[in-house]
C-alpha positions in Angstrom: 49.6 29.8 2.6 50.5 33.5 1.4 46.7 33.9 0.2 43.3 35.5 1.3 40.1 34.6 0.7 36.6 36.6 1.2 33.0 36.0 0.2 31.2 38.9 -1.0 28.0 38.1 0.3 27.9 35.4 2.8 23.8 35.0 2.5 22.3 34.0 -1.0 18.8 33.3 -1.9 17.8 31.4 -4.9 14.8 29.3 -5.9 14.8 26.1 -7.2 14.8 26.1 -11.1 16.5 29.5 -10.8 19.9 31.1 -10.4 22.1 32.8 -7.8 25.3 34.4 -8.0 27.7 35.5 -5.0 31.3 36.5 -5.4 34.6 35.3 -3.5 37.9 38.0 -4.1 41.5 35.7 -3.9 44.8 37.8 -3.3 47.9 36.7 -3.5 50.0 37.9 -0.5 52.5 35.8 -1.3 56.6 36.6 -3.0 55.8 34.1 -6.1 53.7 33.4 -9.3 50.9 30.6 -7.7 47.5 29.0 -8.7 44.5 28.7 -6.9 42.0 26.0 -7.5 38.4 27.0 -6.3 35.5 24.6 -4.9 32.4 24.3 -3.3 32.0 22.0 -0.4 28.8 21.5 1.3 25.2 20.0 0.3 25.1 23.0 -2.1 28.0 21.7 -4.2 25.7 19.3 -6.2 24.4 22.3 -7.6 26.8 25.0 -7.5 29.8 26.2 -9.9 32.8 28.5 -9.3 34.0 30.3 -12.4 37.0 30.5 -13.0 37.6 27.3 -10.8 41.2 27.4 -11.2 43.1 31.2 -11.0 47.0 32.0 -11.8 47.9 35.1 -9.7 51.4 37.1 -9.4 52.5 38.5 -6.4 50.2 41.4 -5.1 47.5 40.5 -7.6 44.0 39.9 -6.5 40.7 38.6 -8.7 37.3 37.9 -8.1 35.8 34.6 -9.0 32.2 33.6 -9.5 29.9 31.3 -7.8 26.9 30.2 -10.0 23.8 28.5 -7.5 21.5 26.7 -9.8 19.5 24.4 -7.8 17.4 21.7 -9.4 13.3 22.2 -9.3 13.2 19.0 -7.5 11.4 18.0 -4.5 15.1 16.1 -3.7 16.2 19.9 -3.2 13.9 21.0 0.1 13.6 24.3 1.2 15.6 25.7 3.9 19.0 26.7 4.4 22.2 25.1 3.1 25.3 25.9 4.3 28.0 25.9 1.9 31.6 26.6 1.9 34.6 27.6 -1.0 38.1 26.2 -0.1 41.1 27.9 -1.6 44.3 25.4 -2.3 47.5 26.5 -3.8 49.2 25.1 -6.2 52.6 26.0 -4.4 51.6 24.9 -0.7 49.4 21.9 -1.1 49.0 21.6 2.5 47.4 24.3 3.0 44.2 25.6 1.9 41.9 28.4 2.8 37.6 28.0 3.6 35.5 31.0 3.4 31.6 30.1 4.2 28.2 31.1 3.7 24.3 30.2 3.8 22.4 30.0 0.4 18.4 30.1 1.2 16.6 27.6 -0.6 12.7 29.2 -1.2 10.0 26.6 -1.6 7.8 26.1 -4.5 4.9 23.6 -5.2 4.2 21.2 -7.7 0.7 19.3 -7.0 -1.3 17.4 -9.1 -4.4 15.2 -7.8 -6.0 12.4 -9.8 -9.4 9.8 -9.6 -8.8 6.2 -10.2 -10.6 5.0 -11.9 -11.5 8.0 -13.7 -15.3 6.5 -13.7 -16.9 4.0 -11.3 -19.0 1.3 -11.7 -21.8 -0.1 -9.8 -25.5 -0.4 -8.7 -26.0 0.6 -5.4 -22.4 2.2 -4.7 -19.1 2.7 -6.7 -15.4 3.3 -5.3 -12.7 5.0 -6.7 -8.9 6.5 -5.2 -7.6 9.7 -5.1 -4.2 10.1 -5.3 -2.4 13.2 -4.1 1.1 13.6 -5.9 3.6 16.3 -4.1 6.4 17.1 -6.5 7.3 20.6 -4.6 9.8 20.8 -2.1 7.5 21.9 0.8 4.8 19.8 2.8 1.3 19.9 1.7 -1.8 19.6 3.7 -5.2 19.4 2.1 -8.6 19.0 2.9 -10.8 16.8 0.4 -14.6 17.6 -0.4 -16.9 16.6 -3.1 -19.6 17.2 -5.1 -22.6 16.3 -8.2 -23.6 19.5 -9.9 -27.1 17.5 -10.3 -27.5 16.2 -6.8 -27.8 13.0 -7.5 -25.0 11.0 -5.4 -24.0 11.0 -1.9 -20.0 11.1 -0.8 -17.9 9.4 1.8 -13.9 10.2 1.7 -11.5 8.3 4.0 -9.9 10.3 5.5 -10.9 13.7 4.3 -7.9 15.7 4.6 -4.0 14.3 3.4 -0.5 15.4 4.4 2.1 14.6 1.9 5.7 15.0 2.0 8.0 16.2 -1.0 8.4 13.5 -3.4 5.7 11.4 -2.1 1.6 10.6 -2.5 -0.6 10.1 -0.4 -4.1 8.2 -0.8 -8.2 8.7 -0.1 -10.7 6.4 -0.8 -13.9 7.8 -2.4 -17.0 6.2 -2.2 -19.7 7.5 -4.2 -23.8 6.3 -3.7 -26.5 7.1 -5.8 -29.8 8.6 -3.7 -32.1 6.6 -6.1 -31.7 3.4 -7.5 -33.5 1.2 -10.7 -33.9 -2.7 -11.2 -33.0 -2.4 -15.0 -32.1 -0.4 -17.9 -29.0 1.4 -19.6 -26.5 3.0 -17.1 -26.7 6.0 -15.9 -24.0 8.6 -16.2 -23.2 11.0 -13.1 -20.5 13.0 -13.3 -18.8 14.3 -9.7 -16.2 16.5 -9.0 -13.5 15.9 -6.0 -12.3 19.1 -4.6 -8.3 19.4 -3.0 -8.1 22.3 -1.0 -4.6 23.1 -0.5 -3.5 25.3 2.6 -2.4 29.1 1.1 -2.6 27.6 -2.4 -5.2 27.0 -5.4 -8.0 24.6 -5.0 -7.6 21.5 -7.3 -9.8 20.0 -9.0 -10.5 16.2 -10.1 -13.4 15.5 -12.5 -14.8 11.7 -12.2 -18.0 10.0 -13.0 -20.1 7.5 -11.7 -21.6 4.7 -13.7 -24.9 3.7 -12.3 -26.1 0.2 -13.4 -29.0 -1.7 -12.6 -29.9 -3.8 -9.5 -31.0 -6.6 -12.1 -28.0 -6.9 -14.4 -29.1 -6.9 -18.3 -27.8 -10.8 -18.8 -30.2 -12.7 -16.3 -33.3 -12.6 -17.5 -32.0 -14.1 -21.3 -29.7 -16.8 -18.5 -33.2 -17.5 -16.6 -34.6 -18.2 -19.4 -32.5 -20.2 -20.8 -31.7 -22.5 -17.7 -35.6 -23.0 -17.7 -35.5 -24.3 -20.5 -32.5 -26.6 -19.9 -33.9 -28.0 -16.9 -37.0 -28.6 -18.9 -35.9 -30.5 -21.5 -33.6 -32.0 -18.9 -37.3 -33.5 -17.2 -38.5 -34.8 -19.9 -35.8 -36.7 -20.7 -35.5 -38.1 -17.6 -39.1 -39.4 -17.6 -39.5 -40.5 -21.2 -36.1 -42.2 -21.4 -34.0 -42.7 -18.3 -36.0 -43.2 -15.3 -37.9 -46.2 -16.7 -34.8 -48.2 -18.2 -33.0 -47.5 -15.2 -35.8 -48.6 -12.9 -36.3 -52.2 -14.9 -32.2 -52.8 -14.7 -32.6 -51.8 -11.1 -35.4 -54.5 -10.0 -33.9 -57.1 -12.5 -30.2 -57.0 -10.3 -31.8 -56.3 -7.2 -34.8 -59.5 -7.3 -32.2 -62.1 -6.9 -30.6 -61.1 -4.2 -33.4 -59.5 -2.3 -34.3 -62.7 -0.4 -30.7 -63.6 0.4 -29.8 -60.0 2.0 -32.7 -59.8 4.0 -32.1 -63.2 5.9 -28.0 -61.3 6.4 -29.5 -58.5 7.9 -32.3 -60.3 10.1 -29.4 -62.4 11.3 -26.7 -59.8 12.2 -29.5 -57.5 14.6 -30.0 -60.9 16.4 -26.4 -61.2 17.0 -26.1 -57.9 17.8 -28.7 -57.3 20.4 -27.4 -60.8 21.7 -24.4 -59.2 22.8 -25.5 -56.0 23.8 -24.2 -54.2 20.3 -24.9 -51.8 17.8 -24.6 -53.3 14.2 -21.7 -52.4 12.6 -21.6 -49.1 10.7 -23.7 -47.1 13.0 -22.0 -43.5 14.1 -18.7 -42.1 12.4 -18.2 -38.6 10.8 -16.2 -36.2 8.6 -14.3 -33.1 8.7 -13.4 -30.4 5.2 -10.4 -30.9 3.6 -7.5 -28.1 4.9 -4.0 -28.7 5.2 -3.7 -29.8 8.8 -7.0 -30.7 9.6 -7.6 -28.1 11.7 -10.9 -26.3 12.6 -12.5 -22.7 11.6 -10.6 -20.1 13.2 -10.0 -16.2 13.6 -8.0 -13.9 15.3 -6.3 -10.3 15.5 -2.5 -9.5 16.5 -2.4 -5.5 17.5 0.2 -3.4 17.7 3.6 -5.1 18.0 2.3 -8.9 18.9 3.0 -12.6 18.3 1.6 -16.2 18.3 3.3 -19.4 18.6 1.8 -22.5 16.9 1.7 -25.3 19.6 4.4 -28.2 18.6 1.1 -30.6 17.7 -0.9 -27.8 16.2 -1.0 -26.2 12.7 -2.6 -23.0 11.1 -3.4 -22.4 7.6 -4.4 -18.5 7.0 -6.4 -17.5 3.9 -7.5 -13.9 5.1 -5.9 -11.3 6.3 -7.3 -7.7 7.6 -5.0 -5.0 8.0 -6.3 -1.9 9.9 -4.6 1.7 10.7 -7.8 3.4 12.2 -6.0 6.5 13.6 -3.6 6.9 10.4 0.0 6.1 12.0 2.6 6.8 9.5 5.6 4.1 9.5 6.3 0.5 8.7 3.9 -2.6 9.6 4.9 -6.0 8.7 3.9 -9.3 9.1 7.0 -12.1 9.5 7.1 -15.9 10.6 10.1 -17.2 12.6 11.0 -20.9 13.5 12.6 -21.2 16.8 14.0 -24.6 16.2 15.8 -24.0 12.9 16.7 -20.1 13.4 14.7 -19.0 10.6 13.0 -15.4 10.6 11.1 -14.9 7.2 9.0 -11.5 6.7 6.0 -12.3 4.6 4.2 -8.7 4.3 5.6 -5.2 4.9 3.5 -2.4 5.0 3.5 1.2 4.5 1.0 2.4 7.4 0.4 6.3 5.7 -0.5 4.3 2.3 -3.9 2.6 3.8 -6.5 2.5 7.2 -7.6 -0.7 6.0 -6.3 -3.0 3.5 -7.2 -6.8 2.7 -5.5 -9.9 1.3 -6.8 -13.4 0.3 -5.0 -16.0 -0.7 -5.9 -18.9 -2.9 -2.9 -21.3 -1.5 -3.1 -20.6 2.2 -0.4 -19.2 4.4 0.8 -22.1 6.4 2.4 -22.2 9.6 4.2 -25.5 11.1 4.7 -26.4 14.5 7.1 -24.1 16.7 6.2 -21.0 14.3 5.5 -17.7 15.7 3.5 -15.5 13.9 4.8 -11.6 15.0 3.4 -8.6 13.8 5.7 -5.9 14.0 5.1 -1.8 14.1 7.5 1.0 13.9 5.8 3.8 13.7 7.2 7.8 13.0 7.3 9.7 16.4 3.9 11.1 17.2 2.9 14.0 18.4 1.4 13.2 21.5 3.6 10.2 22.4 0.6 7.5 21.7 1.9 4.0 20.4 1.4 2.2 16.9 -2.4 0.9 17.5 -2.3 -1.0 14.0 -3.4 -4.6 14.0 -4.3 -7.4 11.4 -7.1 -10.0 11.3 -6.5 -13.1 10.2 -8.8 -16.6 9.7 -8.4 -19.6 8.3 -8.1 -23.0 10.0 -6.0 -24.0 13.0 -5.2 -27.3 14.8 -5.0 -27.2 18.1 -5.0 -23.6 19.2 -3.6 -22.6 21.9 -6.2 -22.1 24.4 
């Protein structure tokens, strides 16, 4: 192709929400009248704009077109640096083209907000709330979480006390807030509290929340005590003015008949009995609670990546389940059941490990698991640091039939 091509500036810096501008000069070298179509290749060309992006030239003649970089304050655009690249095609030799390229430096910025839910806390003796830490900026954030009463009147726990988030995500603390004195009854009392994010290099943010206080003897049970007492009294005399003594004449009139006859019955069924050595009939016997295999109280954990298989006469029915992340992996946990005999791999739970340390379900219709089930636990956790593997496990109870042993 009888054209050249050359970028101005080959470096550009722009910030997201902002604008850029570098410049490409197209001659024609060429013995005719051609056009020139312009465009940006690259992860940059989401966001970037040639003007003119198509150029008539004659012979000789040479022009200077535009590049516009107007990235997006997004956390989708992160900051580092894009390479990006204009192509040059002519109209008259569509074969061939022409690529100049370049680098445009994408700065960071931060967009971090923090908040409490829920905003206040209830409770008597302690109160629980969630912050969430929301990190809209195209960098990583990594904050460390305090708190504190400007009256001195609660005591703070915050799991864990410092969160890494990266752009476009949240991550998650649990506060738990505990009044230093307590009261058996009376209105609530209001404490207000303040959790503090302190952000590495940037402002401290702060979350304003409040703590309910209510007392140990809730305001409705006296006026229930007292009106159960009086139930149950009324309740009394009814039964001893009214019920007790009808039902005790109908009793002796049904039982006087047949009181001689039963007695002989009984006398003569112990002599049998000890005739031949016997206990009379009805003696021992027993019954177990109602679950859906008939199966005894049980418990268990699976860690890491882990499995159990149901025996083929056995059966497990789990109501509970634990999930616990004590060393904060970040990565996927989940929880699947998978039938050998028909094939079948079903996931019932998947988890995200940097959304929790602990986390608990319970289940009104259990989670049942047949013969030939496995139970598998499965964890894939991001690459750490120091090699270590995924120590996340889950608890589970319920009932089981014939565990293995």
């Amino acid at each position: 192709m009888a054209a050249t091509a050359t970028l101005a500036s080959k470096a550009v810096t722009v910030t997201p929400g902002g604008e850029a501008f570098s410049e490409v000069r197209i001659r024609n070298s060429g013995t005719v009248v051609d056009q020139f179509t312009l465009e940006v290749l690259g992860d940059a060309s989401a966001w970037a704009i040639v003007e003119p992006a198509v150029i008539p030239l004659f012979p000789g003649a040479e022009t200077v077109a535009r590049i516009k970089f107007k990235p997006p304050k997004s956390s989708s655009v992160p900051a580092r640096a894009i390479p990006f690249a204009v192509r040059v095609k002519s109209r008259e030799d569509a074969r061939a083209s022409l690529v100049e390229e370049g680098v445009v430096e994408v700065g960071p910025f931060n967009d971090t907000s923090a908040e409490l839910i829920p905003r206040t806390a209830k409770g008597s003796s302690r109160a629980r709330a969630q912050l969430a830490l929301d990190n809209r900026g195209n960098v990583r954030i990594n904050a460390r979480l305090t708190a504190a009463d400007p009256d001195r009147k609660l005591n703070f726990t915050i799991t864990p006390p410092a969160l890494t988030a990266e752009p476009g995500t949240a991550s998650f603390a649990t506060v738990r807030v505990s009044p230093r004195q307590r009261f058996l009854t009376g209105p609530p009392k209001i404490s207000p509290y303040k959790v503090l994010v302190h952000q590495d290099g940037l402002p401290t943010i702060t979350v304003d929340g409040a703590m309910q206080q209510e007392g140990l003897i809730p305001a409705w049970l006296l006026p229930a005590l007292i009106g159960l007492a009086a139930l149950l009294l009324v309740l009394v005399i009814l039964w001893f003015v009214l019920l007790k003594p009808s039902i005790s004449s109908a009793a002796k009139d049904a039982v006087a008949p047949q009181a001689s006859a039963a007695q002989s019955a009984a006398a003569r069924a112990q002599v049998a009995a000890n005739a031949a050595g016997q206990k009379p009939a009805g003696a021992g016997g027993g019954a177990t609670g109602a679950n859906p295999f008939g199966g005894d109280a049980y418990a268990a954990r699976l860690s890491g990546s882990s499995s159990l298989t149901i025996p083929n006469d056995g059966g497990l029915s789990v109501t509970d389940l634990v999930f616990e992340n004590p060393n904060g992996y970040t990565g996927n946990l989940q929880l699947s059941r998978f039938n050998a005999l028909k094939k079948q791999d079903q996931a019932l739970l998947t988890l995200r490990l940097d959304n929790f340390r602990d986390l608990d379900f319970h289940f009104v219709t259990p989670l049942t698991f047949q013969p030939d089930d496995k139970i598998e636990l499965s964890c894939t956790p991001n690459p750490q640091p120091d090699g270590s593997t995924c120590d996340a496990s889950v608890y589970y109870s319920g009932y089981f039939k014939n565990p293995p042993s």
